[in-house]
C-alpha positions, 0 to 999 in steps of 0.5 A, a space after each residue: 509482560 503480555 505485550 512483550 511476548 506478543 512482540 516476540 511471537 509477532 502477533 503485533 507485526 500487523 500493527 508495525 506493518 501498517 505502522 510503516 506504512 503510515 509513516 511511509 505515505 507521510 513522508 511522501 507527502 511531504 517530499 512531494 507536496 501533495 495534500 493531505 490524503 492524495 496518496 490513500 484516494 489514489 491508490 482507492 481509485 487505482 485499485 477501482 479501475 483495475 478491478 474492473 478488469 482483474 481481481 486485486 487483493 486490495 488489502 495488499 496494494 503498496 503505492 509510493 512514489 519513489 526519487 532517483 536524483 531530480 526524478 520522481 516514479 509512482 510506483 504501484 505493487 498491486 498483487 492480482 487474485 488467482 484467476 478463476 476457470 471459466 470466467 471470459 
């Protein structure tokens, strides 16, 4: 009964979320033939360089790869932490 109400009141939201993610990666895995694990140590990397640069929320990246028809895009939702004053 617990868990019911837990549901409701959205304490497991994060489980579904990254549940969908999970899903979402598998299925990009499979449309693009990619081998296992690809899409986890891109986005690992990409988070990497960038952050030498900016400051990345890294617990929020999104990155998937998206089809319109024949064509394929990686898209990449990498949200930035507020800048800091002073810092050049």
């Amino acid at each position: 009964m617990s868990s019911f109400l837990d549901r409701l009141s959205g304490k497991n939201r994060k489980s579904a979320s990254l549940a969908k993610e999970r899903l979402q990666l598998v299925l990009t895995h499979d449309r693009t033939n990619l081998p296992p694990g690809v899409m986890e140590d891109l986005r690992d990397e990409l988070i990497q360089v960038i952050s030498r640069h900016i400051e990345v929320d890294s617990s929020a990246v999104s990155i998937e790869i998206t089809h319109d028809g024949r064509n394929q895009s990686l898209v990449a939702d990498i949200p930035l932490k507020p800048a800091r004053r002073g810092r050049h």
